[in-house]
C-alpha positions as CSV (number, residue, x, y, z in Angstrom):
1,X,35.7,-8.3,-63.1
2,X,32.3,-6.8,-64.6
3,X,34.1,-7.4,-68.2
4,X,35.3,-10.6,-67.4
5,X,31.8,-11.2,-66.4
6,X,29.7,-10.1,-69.4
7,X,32.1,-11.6,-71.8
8,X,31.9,-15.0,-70.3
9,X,27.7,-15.0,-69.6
10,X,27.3,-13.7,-73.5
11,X,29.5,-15.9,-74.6
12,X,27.7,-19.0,-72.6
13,X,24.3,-17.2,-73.8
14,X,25.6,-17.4,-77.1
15,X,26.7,-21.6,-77.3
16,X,24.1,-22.6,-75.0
17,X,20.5,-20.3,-74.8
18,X,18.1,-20.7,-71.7
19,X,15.3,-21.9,-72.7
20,X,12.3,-19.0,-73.4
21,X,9.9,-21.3,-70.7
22,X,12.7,-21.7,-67.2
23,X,12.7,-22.4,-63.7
24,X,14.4,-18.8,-62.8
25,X,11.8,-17.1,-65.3
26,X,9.0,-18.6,-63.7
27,X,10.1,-18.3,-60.8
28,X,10.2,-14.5,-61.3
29,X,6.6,-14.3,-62.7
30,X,5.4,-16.2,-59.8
31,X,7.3,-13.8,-57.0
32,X,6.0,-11.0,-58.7
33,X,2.3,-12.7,-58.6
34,X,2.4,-13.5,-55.1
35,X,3.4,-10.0,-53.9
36,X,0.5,-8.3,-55.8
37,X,-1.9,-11.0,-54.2
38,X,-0.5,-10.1,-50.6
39,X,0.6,-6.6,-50.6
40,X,-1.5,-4.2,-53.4
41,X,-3.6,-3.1,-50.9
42,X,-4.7,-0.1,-53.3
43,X,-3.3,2.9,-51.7
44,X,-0.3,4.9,-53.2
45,X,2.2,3.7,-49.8
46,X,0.9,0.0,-50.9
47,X,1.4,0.3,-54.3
48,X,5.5,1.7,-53.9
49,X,5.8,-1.1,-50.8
50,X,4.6,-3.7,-53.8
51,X,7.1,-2.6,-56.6
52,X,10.0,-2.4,-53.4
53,X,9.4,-5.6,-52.4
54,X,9.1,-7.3,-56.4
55,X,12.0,-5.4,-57.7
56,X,14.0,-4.2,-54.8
57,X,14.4,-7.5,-52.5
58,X,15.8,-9.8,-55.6
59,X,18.7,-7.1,-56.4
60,X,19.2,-7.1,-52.6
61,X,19.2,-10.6,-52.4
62,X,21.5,-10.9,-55.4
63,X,23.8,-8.0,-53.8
64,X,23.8,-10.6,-50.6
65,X,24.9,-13.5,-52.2
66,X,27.8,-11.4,-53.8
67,X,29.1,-9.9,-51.1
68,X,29.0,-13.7,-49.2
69,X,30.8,-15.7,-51.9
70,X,33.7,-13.0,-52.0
71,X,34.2,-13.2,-48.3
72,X,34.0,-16.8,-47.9
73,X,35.5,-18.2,-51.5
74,X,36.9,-15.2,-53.3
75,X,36.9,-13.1,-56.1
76,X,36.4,-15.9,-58.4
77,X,33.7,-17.3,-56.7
78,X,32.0,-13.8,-57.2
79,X,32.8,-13.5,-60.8
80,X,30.9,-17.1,-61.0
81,X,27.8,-15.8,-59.5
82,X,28.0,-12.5,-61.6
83,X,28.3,-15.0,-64.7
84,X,25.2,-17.3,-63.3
85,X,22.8,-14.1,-63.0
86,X,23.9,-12.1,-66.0
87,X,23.2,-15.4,-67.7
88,X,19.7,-15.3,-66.8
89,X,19.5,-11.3,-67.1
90,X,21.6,-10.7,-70.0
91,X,21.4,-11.5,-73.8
92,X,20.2,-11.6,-77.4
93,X,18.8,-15.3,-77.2
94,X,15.9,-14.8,-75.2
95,X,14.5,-13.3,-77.8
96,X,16.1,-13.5,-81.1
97,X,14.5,-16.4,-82.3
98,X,11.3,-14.7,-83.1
99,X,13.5,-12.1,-85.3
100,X,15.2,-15.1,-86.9
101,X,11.3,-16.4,-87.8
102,X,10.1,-13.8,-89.6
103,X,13.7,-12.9,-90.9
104,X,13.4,-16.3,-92.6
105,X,9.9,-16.0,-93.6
106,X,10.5,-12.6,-95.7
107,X,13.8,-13.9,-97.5
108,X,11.6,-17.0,-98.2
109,X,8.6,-15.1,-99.8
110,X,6.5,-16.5,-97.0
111,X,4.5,-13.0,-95.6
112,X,1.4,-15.3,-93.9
113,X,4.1,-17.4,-92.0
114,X,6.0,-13.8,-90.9
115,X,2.6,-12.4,-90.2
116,X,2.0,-15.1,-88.0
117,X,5.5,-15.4,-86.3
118,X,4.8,-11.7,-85.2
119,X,1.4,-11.8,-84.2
120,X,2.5,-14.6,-81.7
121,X,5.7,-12.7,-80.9
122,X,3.6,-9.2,-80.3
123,X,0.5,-10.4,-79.3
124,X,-1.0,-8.2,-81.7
125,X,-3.3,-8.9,-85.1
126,X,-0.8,-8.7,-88.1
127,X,-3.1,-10.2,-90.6
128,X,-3.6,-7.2,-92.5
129,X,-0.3,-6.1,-92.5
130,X,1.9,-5.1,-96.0
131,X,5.3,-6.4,-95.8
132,X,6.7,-2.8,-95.5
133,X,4.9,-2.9,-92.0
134,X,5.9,-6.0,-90.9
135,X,9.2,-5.3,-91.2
136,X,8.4,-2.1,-89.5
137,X,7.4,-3.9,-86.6
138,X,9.9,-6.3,-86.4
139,X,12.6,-3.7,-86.3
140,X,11.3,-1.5,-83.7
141,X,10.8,-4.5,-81.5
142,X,13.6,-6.1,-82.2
143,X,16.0,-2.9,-81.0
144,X,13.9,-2.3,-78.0
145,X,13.8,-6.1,-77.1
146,X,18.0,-5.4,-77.9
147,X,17.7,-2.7,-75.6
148,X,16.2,-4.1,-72.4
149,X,17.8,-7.8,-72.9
150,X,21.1,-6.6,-73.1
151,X,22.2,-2.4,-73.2
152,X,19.9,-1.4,-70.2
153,X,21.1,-4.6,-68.2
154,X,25.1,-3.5,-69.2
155,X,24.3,0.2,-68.4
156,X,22.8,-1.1,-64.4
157,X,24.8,-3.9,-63.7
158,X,28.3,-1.8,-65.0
159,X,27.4,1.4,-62.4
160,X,26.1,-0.8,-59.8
161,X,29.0,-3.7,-59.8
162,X,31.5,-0.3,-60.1
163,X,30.5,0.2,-56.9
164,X,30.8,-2.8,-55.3
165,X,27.0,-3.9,-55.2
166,X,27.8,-7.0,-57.8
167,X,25.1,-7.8,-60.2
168,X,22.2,-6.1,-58.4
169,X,21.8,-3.8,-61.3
170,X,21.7,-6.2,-64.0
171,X,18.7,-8.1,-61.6
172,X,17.1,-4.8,-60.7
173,X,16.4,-3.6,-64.2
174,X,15.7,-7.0,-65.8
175,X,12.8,-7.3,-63.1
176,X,11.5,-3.6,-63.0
177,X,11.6,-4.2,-66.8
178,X,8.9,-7.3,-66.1
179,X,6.9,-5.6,-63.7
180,X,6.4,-2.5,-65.8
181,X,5.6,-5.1,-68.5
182,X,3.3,-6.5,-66.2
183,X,1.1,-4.0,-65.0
184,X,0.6,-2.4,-68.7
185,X,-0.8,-5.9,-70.3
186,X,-4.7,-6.0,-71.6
187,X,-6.7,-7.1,-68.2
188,X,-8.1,-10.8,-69.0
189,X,-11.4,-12.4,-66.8
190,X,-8.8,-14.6,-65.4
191,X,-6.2,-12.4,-64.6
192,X,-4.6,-10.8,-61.2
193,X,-6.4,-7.3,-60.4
194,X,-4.1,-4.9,-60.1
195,X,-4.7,-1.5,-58.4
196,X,-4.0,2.1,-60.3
197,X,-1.7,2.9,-57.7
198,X,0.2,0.0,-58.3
199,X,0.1,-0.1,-61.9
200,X,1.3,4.1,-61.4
201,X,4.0,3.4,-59.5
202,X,5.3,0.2,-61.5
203,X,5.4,2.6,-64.6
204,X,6.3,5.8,-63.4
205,X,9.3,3.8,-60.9
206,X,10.4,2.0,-64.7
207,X,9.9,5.7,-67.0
208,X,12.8,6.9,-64.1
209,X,14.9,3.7,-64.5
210,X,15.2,3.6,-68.8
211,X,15.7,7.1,-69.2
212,X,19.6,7.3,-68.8
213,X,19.7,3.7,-70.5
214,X,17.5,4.5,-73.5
215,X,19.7,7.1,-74.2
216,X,23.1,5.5,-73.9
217,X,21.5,2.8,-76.0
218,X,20.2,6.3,-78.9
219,X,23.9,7.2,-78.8
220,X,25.2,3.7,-79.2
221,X,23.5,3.3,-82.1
222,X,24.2,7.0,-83.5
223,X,28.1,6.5,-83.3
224,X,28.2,2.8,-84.8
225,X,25.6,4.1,-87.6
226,X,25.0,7.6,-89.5
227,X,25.4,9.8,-86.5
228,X,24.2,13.0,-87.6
229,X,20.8,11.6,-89.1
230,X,20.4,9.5,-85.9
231,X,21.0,12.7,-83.4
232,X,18.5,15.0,-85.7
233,X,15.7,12.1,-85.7
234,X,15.9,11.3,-82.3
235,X,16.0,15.6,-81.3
236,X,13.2,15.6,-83.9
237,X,11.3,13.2,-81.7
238,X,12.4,13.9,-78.2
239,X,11.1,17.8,-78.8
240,X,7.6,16.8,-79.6
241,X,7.1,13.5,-77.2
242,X,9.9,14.1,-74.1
243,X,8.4,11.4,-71.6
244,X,9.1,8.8,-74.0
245,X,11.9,6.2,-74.0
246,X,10.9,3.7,-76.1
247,X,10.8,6.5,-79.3
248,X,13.8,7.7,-78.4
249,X,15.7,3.9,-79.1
250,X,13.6,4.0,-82.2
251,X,14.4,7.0,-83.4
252,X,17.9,6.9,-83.3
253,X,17.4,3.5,-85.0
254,X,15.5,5.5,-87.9
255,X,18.4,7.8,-88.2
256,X,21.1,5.2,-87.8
257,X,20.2,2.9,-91.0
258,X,17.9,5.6,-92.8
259,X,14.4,3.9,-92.5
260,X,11.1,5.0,-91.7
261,X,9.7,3.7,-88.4
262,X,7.0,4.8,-85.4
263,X,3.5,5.0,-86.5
264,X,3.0,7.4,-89.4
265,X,-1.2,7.7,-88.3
266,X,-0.4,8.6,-84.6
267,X,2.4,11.1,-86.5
268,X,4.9,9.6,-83.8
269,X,7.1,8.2,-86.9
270,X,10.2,9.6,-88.8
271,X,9.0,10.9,-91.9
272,X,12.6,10.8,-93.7
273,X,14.3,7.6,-94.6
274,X,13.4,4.6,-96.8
275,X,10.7,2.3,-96.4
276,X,11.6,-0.5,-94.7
277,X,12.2,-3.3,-96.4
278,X,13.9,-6.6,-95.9
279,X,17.3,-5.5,-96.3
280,X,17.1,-3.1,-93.4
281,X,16.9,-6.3,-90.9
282,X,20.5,-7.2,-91.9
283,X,21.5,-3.5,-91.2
284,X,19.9,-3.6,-87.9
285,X,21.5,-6.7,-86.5
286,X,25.1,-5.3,-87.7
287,X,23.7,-2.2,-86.1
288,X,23.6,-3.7,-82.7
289,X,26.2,-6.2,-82.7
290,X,28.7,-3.1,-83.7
291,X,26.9,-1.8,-80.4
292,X,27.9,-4.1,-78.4
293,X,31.4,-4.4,-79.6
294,X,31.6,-0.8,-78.9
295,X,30.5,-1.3,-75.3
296,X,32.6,-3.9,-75.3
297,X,35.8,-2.3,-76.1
298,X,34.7,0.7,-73.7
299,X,34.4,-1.7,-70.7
300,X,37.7,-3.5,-71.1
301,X,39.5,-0.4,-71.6
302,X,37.8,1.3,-68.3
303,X,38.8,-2.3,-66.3
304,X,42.6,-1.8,-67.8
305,X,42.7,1.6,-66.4
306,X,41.6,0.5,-63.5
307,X,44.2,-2.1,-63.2
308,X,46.8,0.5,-64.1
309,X,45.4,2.8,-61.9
């Protein structure tokens, strides 16, 4: 069921993208809003009731509707519903137009255009920025935004629905992945206060949830690409910064297609490798889809044994 599943909502995601502004997007924004309005009260308690009730009571809900359609319709009414939500959870679209931008922009010569495609992509000032570094940029976001969109939602939703809880895990992560987004974003005049206990236990509660996902995602990417430079960059890196996730997609990345990437001034990048350049985007995206194939293959032949077994 759970390959059945992710074949069918990729390939849908694939032929018909949701829309980057949508109801079931918004919708999520605006739970999350309402329960830091009513229930960060400031204290540590409040602050893990907060996150329970964002992130928790979705996946519950999700779990709920599961167990209900396959009791009163069937298994194929389940596998529906697990389509429906990993539709909304899962895949590349949601955020593979930006790449495709400054992709474009490059080939075409045009660096303002790319500059300006990622500055509204990363919400960060890429006017100074040398080609070499924008490509940076778009590569390390690109993998993580790979990473969270569509390995870290496989990783929850395939444990979880293996033991009978549906696509709760695809829900759970996609929305802890939001919140954690959330609490971490520049405070504006106009903005939702949020309280330090809030914003600790939103980050420290997500830090818990990647770990075993960013590295499935690390070796993913080390056995589709070079495997021994991938495993030595990302040892490299986990030995001088452990309570990072993030670096350890990107460094496995760096070692998988040989470039440089992580921020050579902060010293959290890999000094071996090429510079990037242009070319390295098309040996990223083989990079992941061979990833996903991979994953791919893995699931169908864990659901054959099953049905053997």
């Amino acid at each position: 069921m759970s390959f059945i599943s992710i074949l069918f909502a990729l390939l849908l995601e694939q032929a018909r993208p949701l829309a980057q502004l949508n109801p079931i997007h918004n919708t999520n924004r605006g739970w999350v809003r309402w329960v830091v309005r009513n229930f960060d009260a400031g204290r540590p308690q409040y602050g893990w009731l907060a996150w329970a009730l964002a992130v928790l009571l979705p996946a519950l809900l999700s779990c709920l509707v599961y167990w209900l359609l396959m009791w009163s319709v069937g298994w194929l009414g389940a596998v529906v519903w697990n389509i429906a939500v990993l539709y909304v959870t899962l895949g590349f679209r949601q955020f593979s137009h930006h790449f495709t931008q400054i992709r474009d922009a490059l080939y075409a010569g045009d660096e303002a255009l790319a500059r300006q495609n990622l500055a509204r992509w990363m919400r960060m000032d890429a006017s100074a920025l040398p080609r070499s570094e924008i490509v940076r940029h778009v590569i390390e976001y690109s993998v993580l935004s790979a990473h969270r969109h569509v390995f870290g939602v496989l990783a929850w939703y395939s444990v979880l629905s293996a033991v009978g809880l549906g696509p709760a895990g695809a829900v759970l992560y996609r929305i802890a992945e939001y919140v954690g987004r959330f609490v971490n974003r520049p405070a504006t005049p106009t903005g939702l206060v949020l309280s330090e206990s809030f914003q600790d236990c939103s980050t420290q509660a997500w830090f818990y949830m990647d770990w075993i996902p960013a590295r499935l995602t690390a070796l993913g990417f080390a056995f589709v690409g070079s495997f021994e430079e991938a495993v030595d960059s990302w040892r490299q890196y986990a030995a001088r910064f452990p309570l990072s996730n993030d670096g350890v997609v990107i460094a496995a990345t760096a070692g998988a297609v040989n470039v440089q990437l992580g921020d050579p001034q902060q010293q959290t990048g890999s000094a071996t490798g090429q510079v990037p350049q242009s070319l390295h985007l098309r040996a990223v995206v083989g990079l992941v889809w061979r990833t996903v194939v991979m994953w791919m293959v893995i699931l169908a032949l864990l659901s054959l044994a099953r049905l053997i077994g």
